[in-house]
LOLUM-543506 format. One line per field, with one value per residue: chain; x, y, z of N, C-alpha, C in turn; residue number from 1. Coordinates in pm, whole numbers, padded with zeros to 5 digits. Atoms other than C-alpha are relative to their C-alpha. Example, Ala and Ser with C-alpha at 12.3 -4.5 7.8 and 13.67 -1.06 7.14 Angstrom:
chain A:A
n_c1 00089:-00082
n_c2 -00119:-00119
n_c3 00000:-00006
ca_c1 01230:01367
ca_c2 -00450:-00106
ca_c3 00780:00714
c_c1 00090:-00077
c_c2 00120:00109
c_c3 00000:00073
n 1:2
END
This chain:
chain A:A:A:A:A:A:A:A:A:A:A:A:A:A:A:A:A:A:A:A:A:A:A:A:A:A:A:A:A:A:A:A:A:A:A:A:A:A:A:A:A:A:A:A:A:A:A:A:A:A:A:A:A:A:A:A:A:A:A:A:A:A:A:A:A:A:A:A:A:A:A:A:A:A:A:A:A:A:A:A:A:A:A:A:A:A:A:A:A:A:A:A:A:A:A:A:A:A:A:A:A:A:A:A:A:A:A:A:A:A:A:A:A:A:A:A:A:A:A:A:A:A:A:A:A:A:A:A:A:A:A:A:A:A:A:A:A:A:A:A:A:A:A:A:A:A:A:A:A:A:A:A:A:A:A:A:A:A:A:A:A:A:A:A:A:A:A:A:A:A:A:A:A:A:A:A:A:A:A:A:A:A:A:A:A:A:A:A:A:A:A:A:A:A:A:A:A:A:A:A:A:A:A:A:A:A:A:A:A:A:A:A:A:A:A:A:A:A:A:A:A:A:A:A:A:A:A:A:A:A:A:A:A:A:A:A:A:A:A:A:A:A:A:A:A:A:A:A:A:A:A:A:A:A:A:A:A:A:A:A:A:A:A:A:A:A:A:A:A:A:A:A:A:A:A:A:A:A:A:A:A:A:A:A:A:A:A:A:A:A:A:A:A:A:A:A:A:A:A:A:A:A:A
n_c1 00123:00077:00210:00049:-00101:00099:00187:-00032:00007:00130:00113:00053:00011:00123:00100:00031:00079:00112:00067:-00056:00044:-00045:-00004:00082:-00080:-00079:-00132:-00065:-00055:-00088:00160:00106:00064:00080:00104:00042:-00098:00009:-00064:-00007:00053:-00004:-00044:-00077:-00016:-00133:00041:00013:00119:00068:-00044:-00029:-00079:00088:-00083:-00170:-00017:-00099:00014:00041:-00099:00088:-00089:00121:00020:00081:-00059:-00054:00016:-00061:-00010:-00086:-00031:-00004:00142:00073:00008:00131:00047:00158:00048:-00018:00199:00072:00049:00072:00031:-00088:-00118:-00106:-00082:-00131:-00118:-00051:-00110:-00079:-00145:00018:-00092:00065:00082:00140:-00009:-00006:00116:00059:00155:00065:00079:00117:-00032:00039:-00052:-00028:00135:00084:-00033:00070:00117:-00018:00027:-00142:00035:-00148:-00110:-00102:-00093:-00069:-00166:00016:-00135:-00086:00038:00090:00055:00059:00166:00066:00102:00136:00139:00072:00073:00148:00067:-00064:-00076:-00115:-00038:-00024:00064:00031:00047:00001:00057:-00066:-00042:-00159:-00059:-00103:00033:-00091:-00151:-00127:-00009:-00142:-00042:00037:00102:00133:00060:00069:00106:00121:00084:00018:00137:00115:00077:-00089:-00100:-00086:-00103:-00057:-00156:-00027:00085:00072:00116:-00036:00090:00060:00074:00150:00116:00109:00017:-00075:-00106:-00140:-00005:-00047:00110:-00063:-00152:-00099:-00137:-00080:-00187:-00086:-00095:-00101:-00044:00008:00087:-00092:00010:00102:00029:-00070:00026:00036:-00107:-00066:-00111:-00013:-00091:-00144:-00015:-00145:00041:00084:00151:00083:00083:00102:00010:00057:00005:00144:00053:00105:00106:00091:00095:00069:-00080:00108:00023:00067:00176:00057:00036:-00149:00008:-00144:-00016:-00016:-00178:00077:00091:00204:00012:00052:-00126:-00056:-00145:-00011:00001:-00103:-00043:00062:-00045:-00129:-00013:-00066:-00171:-00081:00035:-00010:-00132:-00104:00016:-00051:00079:00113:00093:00122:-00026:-00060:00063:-00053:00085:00124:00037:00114:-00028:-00011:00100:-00024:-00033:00075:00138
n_c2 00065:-00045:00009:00142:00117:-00058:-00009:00113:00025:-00119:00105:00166:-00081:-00057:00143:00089:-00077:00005:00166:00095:00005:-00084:00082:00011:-00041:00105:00034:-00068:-00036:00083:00056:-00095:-00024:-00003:-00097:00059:00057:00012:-00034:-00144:00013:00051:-00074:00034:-00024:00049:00110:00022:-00021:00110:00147:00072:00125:00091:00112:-00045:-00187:00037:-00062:-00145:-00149:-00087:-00159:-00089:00002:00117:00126:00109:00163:00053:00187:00095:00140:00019:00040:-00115:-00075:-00010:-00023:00018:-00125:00035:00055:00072:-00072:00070:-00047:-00105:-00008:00080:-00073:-00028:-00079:00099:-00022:00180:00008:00050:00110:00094:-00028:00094:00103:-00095:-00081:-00138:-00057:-00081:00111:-00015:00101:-00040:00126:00006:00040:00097:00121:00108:-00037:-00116:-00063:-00089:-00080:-00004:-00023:00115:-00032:00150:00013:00047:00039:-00078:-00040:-00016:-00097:00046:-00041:-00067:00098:-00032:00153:00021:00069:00033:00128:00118:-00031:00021:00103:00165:-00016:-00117:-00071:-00139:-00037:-00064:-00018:-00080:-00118:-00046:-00122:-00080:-00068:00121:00028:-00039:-00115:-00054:00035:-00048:00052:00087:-00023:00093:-00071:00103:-00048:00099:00019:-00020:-00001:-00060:-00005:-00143:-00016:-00109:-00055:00026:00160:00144:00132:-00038:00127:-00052:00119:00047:00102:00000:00114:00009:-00134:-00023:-00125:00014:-00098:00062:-00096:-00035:00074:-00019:00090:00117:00179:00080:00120:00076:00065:-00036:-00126:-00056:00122:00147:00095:00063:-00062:00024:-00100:00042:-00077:-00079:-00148:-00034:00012:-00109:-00127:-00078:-00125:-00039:-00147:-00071:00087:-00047:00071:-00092:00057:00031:00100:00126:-00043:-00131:-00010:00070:-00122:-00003:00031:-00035:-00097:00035:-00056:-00112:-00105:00011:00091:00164:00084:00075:-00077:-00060:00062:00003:00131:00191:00015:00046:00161:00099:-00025:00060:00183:00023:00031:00049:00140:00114:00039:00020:00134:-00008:-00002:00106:00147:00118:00012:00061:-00144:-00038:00014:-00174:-00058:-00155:00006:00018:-00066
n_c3 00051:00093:-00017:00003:-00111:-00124:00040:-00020:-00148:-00059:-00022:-00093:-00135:-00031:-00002:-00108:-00102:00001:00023:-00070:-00141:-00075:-00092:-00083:-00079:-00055:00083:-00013:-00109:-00074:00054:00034:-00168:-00029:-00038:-00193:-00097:-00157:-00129:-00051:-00059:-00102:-00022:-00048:-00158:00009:-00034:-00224:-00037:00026:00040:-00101:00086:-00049:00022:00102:-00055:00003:00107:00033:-00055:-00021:00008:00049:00126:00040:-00005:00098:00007:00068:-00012:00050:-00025:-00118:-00035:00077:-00128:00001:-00087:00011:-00033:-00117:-00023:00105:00104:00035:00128:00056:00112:-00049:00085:-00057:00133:-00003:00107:00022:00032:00133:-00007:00004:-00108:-00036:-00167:-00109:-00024:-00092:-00023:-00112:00025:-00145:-00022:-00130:00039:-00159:-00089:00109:00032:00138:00020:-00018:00132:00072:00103:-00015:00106:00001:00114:00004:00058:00147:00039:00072:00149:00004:-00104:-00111:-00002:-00115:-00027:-00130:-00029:-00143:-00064:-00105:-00116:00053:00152:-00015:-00083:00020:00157:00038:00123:00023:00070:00088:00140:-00021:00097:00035:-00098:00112:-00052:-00089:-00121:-00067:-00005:-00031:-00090:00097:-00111:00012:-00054:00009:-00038:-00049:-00030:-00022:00163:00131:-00037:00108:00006:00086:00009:00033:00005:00141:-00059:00093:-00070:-00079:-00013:-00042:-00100:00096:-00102:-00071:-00006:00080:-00031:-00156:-00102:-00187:-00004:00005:-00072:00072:-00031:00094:00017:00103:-00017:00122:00048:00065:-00014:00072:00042:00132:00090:-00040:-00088:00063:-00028:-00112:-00042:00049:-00100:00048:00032:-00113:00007:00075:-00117:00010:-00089:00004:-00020:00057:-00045:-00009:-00044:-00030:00005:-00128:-00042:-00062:-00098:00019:-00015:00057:00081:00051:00158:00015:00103:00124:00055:00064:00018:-00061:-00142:00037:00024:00166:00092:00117:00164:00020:-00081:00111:00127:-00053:00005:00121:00029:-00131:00006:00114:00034:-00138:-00094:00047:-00092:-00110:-00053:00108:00135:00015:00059:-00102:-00132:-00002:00004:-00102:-00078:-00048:00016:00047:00135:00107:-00044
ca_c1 01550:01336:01005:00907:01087:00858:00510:00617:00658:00339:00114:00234:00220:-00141:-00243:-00122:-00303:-00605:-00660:-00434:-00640:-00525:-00402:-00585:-00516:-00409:-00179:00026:00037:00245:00023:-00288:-00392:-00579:-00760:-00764:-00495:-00607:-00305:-00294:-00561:-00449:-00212:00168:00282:00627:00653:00678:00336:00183:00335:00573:00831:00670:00975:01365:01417:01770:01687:01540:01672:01475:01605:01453:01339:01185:01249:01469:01413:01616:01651:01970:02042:01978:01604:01355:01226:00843:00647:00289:00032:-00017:-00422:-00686:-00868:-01215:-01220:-00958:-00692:-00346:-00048:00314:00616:00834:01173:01288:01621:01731:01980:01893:01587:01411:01270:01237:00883:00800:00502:00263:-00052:-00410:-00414:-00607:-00388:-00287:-00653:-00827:-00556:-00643:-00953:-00810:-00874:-00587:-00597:-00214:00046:00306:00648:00755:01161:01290:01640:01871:01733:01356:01114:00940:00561:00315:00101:-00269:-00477:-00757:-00851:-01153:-01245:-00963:-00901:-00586:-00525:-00432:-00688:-00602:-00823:-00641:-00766:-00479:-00424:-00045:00109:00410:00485:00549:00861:01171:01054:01429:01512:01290:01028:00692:00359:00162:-00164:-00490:-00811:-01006:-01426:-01738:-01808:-01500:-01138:-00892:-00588:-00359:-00021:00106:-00245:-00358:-00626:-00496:-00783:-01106:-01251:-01652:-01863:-02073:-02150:-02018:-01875:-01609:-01570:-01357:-01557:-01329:-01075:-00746:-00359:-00175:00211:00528:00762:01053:01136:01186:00916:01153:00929:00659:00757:00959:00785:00627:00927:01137:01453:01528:01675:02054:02222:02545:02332:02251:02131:01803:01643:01356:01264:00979:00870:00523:00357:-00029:-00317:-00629:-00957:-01177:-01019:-01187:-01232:-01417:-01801:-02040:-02128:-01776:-01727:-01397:-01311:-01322:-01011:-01247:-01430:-01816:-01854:-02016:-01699:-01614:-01396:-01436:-01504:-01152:-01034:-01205:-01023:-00682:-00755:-00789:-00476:-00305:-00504:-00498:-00083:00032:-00170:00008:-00248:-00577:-00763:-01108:-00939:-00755:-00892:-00720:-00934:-01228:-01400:-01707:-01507:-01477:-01802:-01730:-01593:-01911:-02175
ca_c2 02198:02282:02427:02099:01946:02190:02174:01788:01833:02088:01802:01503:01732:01836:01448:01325:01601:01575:01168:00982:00924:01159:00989:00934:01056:00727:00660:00996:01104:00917:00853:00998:01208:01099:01414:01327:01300:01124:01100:01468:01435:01228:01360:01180:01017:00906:00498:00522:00693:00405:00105:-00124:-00395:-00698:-00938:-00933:-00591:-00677:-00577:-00256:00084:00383:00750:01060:00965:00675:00275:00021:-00349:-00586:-00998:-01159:-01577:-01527:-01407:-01134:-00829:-00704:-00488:-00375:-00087:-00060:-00033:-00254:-00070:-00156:00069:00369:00451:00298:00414:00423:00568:00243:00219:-00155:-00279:-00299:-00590:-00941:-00969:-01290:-01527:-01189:-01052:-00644:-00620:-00365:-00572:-00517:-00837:-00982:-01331:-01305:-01286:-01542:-01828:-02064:-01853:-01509:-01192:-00997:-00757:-00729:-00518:-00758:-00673:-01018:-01019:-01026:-01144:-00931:-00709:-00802:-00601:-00614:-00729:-00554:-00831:-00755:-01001:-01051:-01285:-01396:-01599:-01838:-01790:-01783:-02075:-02447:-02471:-02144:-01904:-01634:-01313:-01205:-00961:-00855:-00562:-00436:-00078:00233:00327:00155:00141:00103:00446:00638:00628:00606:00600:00247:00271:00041:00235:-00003:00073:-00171:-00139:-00117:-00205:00026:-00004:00293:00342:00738:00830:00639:00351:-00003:-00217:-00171:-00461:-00421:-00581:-00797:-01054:-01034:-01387:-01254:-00944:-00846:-00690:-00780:-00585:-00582:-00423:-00276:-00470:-00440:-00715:-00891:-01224:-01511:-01664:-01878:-02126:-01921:-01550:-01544:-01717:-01953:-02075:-02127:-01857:-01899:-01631:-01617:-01499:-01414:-01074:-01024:-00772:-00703:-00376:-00214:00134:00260:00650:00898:00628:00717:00551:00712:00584:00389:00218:-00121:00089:00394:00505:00240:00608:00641:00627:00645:00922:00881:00870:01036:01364:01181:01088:00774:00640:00439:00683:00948:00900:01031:00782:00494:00563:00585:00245:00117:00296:00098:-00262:-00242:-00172:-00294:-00587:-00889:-01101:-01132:-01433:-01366:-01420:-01754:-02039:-02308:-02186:-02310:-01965:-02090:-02086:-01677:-01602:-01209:-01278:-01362:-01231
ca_c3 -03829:-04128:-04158:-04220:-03949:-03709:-03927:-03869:-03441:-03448:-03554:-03386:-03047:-03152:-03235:-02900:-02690:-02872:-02954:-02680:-02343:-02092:-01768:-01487:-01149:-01024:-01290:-01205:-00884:-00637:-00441:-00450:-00146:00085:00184:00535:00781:01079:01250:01289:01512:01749:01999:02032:02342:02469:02503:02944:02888:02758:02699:02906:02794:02798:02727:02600:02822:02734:02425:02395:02415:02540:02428:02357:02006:02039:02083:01906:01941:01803:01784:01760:01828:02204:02182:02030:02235:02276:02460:02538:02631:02976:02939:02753:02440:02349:02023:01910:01695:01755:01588:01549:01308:01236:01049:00932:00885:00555:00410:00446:00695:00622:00911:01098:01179:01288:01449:01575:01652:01917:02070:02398:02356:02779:02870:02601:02558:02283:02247:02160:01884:01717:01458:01314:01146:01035:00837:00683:00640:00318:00117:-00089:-00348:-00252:-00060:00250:00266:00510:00637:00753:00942:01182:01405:01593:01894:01817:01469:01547:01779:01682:01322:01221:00992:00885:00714:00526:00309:00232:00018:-00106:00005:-00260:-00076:00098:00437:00579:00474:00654:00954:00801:01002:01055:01194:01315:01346:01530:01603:01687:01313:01133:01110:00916:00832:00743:00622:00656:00671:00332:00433:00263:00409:00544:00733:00829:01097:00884:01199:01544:01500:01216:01410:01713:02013:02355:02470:02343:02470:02191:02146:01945:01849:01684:01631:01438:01255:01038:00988:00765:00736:00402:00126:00313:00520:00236:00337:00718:00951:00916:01225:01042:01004:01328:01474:01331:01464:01445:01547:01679:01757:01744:01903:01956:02128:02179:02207:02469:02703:02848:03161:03006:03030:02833:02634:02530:02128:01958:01679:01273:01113:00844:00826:00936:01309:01163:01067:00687:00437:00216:-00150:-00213:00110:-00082:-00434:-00252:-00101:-00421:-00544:-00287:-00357:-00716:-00747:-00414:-00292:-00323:-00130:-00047:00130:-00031:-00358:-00257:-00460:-00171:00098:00215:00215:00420:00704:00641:00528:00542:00194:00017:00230
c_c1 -00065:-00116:-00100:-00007:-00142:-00117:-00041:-00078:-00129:-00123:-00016:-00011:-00157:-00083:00038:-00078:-00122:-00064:00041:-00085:00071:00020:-00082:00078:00115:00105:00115:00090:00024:00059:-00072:00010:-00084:-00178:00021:00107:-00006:00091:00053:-00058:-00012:00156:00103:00071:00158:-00034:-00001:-00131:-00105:00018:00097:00081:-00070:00057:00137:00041:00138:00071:-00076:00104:-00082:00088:-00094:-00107:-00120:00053:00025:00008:00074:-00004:00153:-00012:-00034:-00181:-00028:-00010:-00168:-00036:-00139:-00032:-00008:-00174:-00042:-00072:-00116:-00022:00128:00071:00128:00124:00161:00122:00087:00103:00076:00163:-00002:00109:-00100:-00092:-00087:00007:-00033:-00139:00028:-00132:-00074:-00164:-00114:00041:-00089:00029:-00013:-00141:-00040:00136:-00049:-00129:00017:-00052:00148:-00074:00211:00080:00122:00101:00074:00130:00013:00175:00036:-00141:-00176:-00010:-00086:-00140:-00053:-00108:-00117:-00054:-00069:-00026:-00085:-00029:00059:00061:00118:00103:-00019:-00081:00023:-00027:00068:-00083:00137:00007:00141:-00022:00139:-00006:00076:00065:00068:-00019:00091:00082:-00021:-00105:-00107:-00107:-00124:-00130:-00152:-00134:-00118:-00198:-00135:-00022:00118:00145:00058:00127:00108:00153:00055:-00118:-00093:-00078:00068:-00119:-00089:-00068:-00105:-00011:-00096:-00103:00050:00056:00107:00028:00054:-00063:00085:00100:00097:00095:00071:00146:00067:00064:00128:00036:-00031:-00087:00040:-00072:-00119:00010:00050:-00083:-00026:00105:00143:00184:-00025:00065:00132:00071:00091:-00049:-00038:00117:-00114:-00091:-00113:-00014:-00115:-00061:-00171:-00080:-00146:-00085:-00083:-00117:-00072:00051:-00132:-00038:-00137:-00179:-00042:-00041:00139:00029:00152:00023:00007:00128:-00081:-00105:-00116:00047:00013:00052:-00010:00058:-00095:00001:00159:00088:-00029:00094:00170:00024:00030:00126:00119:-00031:00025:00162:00079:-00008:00060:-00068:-00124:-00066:-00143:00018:00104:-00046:00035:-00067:-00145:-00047:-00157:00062:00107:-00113:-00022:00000:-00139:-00123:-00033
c_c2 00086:00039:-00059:-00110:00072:00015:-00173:-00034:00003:-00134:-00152:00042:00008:-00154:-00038:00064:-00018:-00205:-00094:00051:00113:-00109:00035:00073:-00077:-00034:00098:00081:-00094:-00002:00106:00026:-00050:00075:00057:-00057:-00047:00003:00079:00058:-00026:-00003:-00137:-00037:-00071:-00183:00006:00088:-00107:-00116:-00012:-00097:-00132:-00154:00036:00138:-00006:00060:00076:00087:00125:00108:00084:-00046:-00078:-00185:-00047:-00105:-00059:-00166:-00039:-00160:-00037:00000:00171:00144:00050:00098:00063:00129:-00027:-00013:-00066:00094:-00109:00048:00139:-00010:-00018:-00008:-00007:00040:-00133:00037:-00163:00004:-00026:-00170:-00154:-00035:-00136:-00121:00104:00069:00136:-00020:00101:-00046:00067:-00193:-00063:-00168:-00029:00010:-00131:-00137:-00070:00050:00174:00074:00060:00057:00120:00102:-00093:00053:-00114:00049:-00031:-00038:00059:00029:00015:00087:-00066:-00012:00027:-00109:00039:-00117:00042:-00110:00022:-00096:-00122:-00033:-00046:-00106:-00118:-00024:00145:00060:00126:00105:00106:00102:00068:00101:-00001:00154:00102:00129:-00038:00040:-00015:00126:00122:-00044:00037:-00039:-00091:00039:-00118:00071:-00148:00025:-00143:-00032:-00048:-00039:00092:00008:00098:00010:00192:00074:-00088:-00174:-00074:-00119:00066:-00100:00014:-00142:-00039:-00078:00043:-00128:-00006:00114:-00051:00067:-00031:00065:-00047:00100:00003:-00093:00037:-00117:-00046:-00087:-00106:-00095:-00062:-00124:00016:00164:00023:-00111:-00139:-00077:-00054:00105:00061:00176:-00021:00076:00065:00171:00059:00112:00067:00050:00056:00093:00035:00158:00025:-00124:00059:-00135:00046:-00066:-00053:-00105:-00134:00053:00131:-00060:-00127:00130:00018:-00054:00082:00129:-00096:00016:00012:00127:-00058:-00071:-00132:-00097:-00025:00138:00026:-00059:00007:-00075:-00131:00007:-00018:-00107:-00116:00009:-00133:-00172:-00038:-00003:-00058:-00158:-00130:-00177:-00010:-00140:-00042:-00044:-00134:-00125:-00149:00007:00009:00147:-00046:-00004:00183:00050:00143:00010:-00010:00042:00214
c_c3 -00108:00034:-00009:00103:00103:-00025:00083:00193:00039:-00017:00054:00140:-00029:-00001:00177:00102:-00066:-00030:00104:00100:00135:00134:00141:00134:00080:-00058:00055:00117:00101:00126:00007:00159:00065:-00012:00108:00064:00137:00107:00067:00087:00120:00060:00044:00125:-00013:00057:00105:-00006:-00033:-00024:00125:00013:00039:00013:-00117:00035:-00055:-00145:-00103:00072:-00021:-00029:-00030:-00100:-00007:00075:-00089:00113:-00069:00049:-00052:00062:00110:-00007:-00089:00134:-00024:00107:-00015:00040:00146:00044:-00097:-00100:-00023:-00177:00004:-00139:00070:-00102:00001:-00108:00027:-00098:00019:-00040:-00136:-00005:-00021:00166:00006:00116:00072:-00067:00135:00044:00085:-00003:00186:00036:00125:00026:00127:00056:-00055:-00013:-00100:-00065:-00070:-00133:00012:-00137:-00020:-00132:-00040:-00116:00031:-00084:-00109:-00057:-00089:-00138:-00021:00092:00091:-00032:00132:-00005:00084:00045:00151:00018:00110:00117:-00006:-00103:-00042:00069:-00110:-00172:-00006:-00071:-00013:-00101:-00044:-00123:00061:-00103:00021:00016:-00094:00104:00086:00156:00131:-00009:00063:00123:-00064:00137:-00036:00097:00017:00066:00038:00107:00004:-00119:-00137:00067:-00131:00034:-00091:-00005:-00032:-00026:-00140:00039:-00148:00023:00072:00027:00075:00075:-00076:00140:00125:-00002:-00123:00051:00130:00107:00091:00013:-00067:00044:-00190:00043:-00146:00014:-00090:00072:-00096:-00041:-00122:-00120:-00097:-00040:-00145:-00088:00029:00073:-00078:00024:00195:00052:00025:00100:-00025:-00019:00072:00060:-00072:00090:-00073:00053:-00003:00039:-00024:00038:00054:00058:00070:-00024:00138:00062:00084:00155:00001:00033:-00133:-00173:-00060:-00141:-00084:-00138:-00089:-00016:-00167:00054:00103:00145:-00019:-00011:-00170:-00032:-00051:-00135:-00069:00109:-00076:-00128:00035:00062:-00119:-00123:00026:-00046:-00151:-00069:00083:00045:-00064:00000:00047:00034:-00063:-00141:-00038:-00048:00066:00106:00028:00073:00127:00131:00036:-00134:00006:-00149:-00096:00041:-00071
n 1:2:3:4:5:6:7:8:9:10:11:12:13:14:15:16:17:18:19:20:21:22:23:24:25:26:27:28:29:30:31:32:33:34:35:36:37:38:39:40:41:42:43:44:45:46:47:48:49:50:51:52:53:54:55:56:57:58:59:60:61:62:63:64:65:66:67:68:69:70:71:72:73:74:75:76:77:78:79:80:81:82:83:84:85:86:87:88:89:90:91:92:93:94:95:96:97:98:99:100:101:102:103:104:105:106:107:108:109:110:111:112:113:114:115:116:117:118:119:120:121:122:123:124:125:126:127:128:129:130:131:132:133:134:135:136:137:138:139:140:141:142:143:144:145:146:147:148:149:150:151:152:153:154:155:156:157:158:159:160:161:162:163:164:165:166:167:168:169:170:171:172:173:174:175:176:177:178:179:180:181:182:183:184:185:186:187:188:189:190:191:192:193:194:195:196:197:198:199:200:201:202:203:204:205:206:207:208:209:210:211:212:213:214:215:216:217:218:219:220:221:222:223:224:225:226:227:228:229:230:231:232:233:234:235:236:237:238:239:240:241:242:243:244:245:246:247:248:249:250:251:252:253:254:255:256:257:258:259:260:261:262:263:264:265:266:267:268:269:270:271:272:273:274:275:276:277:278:279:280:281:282:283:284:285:286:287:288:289:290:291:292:293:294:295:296:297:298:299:300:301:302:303
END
């Protein structure tokens, strides 16, 4: 090169450091930190300390490690906590199948369906199956006092997940308080859903559960790619399984931990900006933002 060639480099190097925008943090790092690792907090149990099969024993398999579940043609498999929860944190390390998965729902989900009947709350992790080449979405939703029964309101939001989920065990999480719902993936809140009302809000007990099985009929794109048994089976694994908090038995005084820093509960200022990390490149989904649904019938949204 000439001395020209390098007077040349020296000033288009000094224009882009001094005139081009500098990038942000969100743009660069991948992802941003939390801060805050709640589930460092809360202390790992083996599934026979807390949970319970609850259906398809046939198909699970208990080992050191952890559990795998799986669904083939015959039936799904499921199982539950063995106490009720009125508020905690609720947790678990999950590893999806890869391949073709759609029609096939993961779930790790509160729930208090077996008491309430047609009347029940939930508050759900959901991994909707997917077909060659796509990716899996992480489905949130709550329901309320029925919500979920026969007219059903959901409160959806989905995402897309920055990193292949079948390659590794990552950890899902539902922080779950009188005031607040949060939802955490590997420690990084994706969703935070507030008590505005107690009638869009969960208050009654619920049992922690796990599942697969085929929801064929609405998990892929709306129902439009079925489950295909020629691929069967599909497994799920679960491990690091946590559940800590107040059980529907505890003292009335009994108050569940932050999965931030303040007693008080809500997130960090740097918890809040990594949410919107997360909503701003991930979310695929939200309900609040659906122009088809009759929004007074989730009044959270606009209140």
């Amino acid at each position: 090169m000439t001395i020209y060639s390098h007077l040349f480099f020296f000033f288009f190097l000094l224009f882009l450091v001094q005139f081009l925008p500098a990038p942000s943090i969100a743009s660069w790092s991948w992802p941003p930190s939390p801060g805050y690792y709640p589930s460092s907090k809360f202390r790992s149990m083996r599934f026979s300390q807390g949970f319970r099969n609850l259906w398809g024993p046939q198909h699970q398999r208990l080992d050191q490690h952890g559990l795998t579940i799986w669904l083939d043609s015959s039936t799904g498999s499921g199982f539950k906590s063995i106490r009720p929860y009125r508020s905690g944190y609720f947790g678990a390390s999950i590893k999806l199948q890869p391949g073709y998965t759609a029609g096939v729902i993961t779930a790790f989900y509160l729930s208090n369906n077996e008491v309430h009947p047609g009347y029940h709350d939930e508050v759900d992790i959901e991994f909707l199956g997917t077909t060659f080449g796509k990716p899996y979405v992480l489905q949130t939703n709550v329901y309320i006092r029925g919500s979920g029964d026969g007219n059903i309101i959901g409160r959806e939001m989905k995402f897309h997940l920055w990193f292949d989920p079948t390659r590794a065990f990552h950890h899902y999480a539902v922080f779950w308080s009188p005031k607040e719902i949060i939802f955490l993936v590997d420690d990084m809140p994706i969703r935070r859903y507030t008590r505005k009302d107690a009638a869009t809000f969960p208050l009654r007990p619920m049992w922690v559960y796990g599942s697969i099985w085929d929801a064929s009929s609405w998990a892929t794109e709306d129902g439009r790619y079925k489950a295909d048994y020629k691929y069967q089976p599909f497994v799920a694994q679960f491990t690091n399984f946590k559940a800590s908090g107040c059980s529907a038995y505890a003292s009335p005084w009994c108050r569940p931990f932050s999965v931030s820093p303040y007693r008080s509960g809500g997130l960090t200022k740097r918890q809040f900006w990594s949410m919107r990390w997360v909503q701003k490149r991930f979310m695929v989904y939200n309900y609040c933002e659906d122009p088809i649904r009759d929004h007074s019938l989730t009044p959270e949204c606009w209140k």
